[in-house]
N, CA, C and O of each residue as an XYZ file, in Angstrom:
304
protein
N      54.770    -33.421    -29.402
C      55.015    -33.616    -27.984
C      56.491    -33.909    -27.785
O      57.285    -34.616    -28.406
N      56.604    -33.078    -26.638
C      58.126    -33.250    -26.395
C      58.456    -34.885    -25.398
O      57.710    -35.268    -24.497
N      59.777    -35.656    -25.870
C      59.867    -36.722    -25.053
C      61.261    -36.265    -23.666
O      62.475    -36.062    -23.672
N      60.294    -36.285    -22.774
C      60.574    -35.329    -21.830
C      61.619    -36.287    -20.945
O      62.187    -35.599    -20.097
N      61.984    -37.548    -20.919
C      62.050    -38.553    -20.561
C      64.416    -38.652    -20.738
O      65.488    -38.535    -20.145
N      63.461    -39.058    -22.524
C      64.754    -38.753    -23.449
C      65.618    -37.592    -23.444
O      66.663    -37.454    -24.079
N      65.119    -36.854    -22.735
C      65.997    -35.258    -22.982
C      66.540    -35.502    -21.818
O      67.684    -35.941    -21.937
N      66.075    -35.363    -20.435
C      66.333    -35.941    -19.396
C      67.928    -36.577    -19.102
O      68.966    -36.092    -18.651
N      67.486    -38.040    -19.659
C      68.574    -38.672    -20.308
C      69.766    -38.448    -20.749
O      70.868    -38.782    -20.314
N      69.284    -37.557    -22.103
C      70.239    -36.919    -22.949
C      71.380    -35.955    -21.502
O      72.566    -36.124    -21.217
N      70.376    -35.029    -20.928
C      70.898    -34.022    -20.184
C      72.316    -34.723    -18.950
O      73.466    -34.411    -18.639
N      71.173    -35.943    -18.548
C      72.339    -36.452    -17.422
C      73.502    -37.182    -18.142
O      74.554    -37.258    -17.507
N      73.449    -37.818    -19.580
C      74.152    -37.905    -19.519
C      75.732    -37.297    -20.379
O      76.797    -37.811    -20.720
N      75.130    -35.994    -20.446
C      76.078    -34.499    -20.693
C      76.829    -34.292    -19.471
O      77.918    -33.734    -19.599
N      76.387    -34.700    -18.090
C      76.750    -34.181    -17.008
C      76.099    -33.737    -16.014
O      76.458    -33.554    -14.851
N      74.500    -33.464    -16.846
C      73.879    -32.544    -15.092
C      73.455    -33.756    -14.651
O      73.494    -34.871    -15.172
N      73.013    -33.334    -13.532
C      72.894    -34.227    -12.382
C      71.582    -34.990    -12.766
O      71.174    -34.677    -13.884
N      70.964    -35.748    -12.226
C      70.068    -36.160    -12.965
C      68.594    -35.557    -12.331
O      67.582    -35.619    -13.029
N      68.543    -34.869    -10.715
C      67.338    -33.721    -10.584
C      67.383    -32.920    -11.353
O      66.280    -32.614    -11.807
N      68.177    -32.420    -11.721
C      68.391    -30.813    -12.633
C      68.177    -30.965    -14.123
O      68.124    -29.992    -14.876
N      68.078    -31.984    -14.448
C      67.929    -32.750    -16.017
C      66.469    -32.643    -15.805
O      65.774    -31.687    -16.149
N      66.084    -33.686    -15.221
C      64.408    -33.599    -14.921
C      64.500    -32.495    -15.059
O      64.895    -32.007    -16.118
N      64.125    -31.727    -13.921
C      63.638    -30.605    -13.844
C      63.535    -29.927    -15.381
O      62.420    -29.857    -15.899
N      64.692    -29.441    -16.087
C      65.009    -28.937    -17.071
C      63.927    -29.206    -18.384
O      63.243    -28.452    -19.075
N      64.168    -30.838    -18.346
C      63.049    -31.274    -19.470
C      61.983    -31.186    -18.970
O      61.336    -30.765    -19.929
N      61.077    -31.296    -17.911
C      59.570    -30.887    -17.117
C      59.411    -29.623    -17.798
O      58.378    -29.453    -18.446
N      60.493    -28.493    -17.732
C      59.856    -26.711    -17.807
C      59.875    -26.808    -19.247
O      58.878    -26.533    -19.916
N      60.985    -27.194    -19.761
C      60.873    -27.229    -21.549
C      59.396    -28.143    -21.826
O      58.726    -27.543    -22.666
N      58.744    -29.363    -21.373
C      57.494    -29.905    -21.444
C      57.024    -29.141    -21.181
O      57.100    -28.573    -22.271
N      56.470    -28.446    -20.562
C      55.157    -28.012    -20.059
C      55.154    -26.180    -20.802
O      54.109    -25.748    -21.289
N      56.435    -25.312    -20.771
C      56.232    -24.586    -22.046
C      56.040    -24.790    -23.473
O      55.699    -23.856    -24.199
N      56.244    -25.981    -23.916
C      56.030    -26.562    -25.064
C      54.784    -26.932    -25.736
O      54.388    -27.031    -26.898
N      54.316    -27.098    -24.551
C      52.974    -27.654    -24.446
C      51.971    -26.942    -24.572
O      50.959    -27.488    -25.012
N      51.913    -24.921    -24.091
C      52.115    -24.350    -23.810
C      51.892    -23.532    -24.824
O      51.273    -22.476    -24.695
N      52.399    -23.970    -25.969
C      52.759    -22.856    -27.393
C      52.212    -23.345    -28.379
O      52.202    -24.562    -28.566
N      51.658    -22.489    -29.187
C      50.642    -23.011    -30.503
C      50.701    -23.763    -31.560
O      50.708    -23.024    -32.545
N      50.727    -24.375    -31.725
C      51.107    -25.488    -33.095
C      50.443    -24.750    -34.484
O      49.435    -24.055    -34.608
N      51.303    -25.141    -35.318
C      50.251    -24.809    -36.830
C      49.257    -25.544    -36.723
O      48.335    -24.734    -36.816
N      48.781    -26.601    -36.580
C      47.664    -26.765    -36.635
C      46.433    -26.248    -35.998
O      45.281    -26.286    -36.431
N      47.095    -25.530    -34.376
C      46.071    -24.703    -33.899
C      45.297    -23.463    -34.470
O      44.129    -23.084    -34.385
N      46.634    -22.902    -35.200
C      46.685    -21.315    -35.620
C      45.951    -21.676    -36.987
O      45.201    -20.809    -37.436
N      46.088    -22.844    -37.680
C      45.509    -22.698    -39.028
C      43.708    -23.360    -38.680
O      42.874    -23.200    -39.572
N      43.392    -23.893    -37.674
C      42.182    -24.017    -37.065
C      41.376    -22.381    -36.716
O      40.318    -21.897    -37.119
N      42.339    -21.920    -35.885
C      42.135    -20.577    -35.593
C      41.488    -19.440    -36.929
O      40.340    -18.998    -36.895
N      42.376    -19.153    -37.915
C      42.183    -19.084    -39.080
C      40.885    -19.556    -39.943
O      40.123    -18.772    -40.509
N      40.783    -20.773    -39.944
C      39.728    -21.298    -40.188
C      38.223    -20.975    -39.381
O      37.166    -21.342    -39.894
N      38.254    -20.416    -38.368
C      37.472    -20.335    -37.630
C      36.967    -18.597    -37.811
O      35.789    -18.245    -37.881
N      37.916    -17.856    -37.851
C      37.916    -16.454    -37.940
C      37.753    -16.189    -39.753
O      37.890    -15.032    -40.150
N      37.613    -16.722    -40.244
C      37.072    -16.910    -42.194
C      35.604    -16.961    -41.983
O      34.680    -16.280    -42.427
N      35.689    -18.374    -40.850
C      34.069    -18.273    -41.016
C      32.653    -17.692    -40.532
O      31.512    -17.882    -40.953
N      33.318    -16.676    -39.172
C      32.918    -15.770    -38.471
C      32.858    -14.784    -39.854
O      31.717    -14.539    -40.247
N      33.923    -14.227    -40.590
C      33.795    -12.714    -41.030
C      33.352    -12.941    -42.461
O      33.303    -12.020    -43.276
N      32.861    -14.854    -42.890
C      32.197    -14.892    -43.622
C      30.697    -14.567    -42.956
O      29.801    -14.195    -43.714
N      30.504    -14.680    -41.866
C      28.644    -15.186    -41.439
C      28.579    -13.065    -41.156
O      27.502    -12.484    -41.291
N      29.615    -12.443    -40.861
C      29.385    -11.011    -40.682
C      29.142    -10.368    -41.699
O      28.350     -9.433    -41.578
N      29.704    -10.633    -42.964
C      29.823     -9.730    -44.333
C      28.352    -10.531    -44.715
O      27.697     -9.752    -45.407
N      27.620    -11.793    -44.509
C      26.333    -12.104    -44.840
C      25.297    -11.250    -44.271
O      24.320    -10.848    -44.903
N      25.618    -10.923    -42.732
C      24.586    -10.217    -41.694
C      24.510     -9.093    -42.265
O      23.378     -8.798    -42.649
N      25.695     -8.012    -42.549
C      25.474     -6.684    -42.712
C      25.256     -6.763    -44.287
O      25.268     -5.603    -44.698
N      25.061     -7.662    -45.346
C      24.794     -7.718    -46.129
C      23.366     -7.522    -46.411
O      22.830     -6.741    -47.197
N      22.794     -8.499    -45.509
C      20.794     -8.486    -45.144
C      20.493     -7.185    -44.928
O      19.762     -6.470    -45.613
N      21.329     -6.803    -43.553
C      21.008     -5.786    -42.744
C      20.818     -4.267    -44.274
O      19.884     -3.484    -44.442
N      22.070     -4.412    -45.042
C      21.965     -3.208    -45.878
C      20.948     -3.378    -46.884
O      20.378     -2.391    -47.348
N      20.623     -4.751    -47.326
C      19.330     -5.060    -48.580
C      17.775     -4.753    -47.509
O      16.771     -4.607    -48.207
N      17.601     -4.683    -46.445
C      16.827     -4.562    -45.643
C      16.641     -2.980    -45.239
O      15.520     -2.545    -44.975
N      17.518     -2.357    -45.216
C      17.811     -0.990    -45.150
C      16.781     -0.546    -46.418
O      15.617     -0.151    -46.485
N      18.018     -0.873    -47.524
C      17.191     -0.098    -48.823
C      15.511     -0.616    -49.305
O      14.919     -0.032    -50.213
N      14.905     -1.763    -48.553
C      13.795     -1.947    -49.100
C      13.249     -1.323    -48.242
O      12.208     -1.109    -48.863
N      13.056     -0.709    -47.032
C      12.433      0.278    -45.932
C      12.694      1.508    -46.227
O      11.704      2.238    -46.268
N      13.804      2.034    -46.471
C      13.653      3.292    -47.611
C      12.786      3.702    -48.944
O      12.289      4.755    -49.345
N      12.850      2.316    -49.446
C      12.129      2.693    -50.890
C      10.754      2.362    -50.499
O       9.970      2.566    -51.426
N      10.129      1.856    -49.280
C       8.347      1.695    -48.827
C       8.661      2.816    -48.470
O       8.364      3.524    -49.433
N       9.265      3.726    -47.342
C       9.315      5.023    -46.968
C       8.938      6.076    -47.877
O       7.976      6.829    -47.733
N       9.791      6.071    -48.849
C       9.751      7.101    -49.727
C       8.632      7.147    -50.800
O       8.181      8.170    -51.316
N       8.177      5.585    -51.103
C       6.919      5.725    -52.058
C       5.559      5.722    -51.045
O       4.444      5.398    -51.453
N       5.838      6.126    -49.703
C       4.610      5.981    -49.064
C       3.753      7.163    -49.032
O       2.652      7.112    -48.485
């Protein structure tokens, strides 16, 4: 988290005025805020492993299920 406060600060006392500082650190907060952290993306990640683990299980059934309806088919 950005300290939106401190930048502020920082800004007015560079020179800007001190609305235009606010302002400045508010848009940098709230785009910041805004944008993905590693911890989101490696959640994300984590989440999409365990989806295309539970898919490669499904079409796994789905194909052992296949071939045992073929082989009743064919010895029928």
């Amino acid at each position: 988290m950005i300290d939106t406060l401190s930048m502020a600060e920082n800004l007015t006392a560079a020179g800007i005025e001190q609305k235009q500082a606010k302002a400045i650190a508010q848009t940098i907060g709230q785009q910041h805020s805004e944008t993905a952290s590693k911890q989101d993306i490696d959640a994300l990640k984590e989440s999409m492993n365990a989806q295309f683990a539970a898919i490669k299980w499904i079409v796994g059934a789905h194909a052992g299920l296949t071939l045992v309806l073929l082989a009743a088919f064919l010895a029928g």
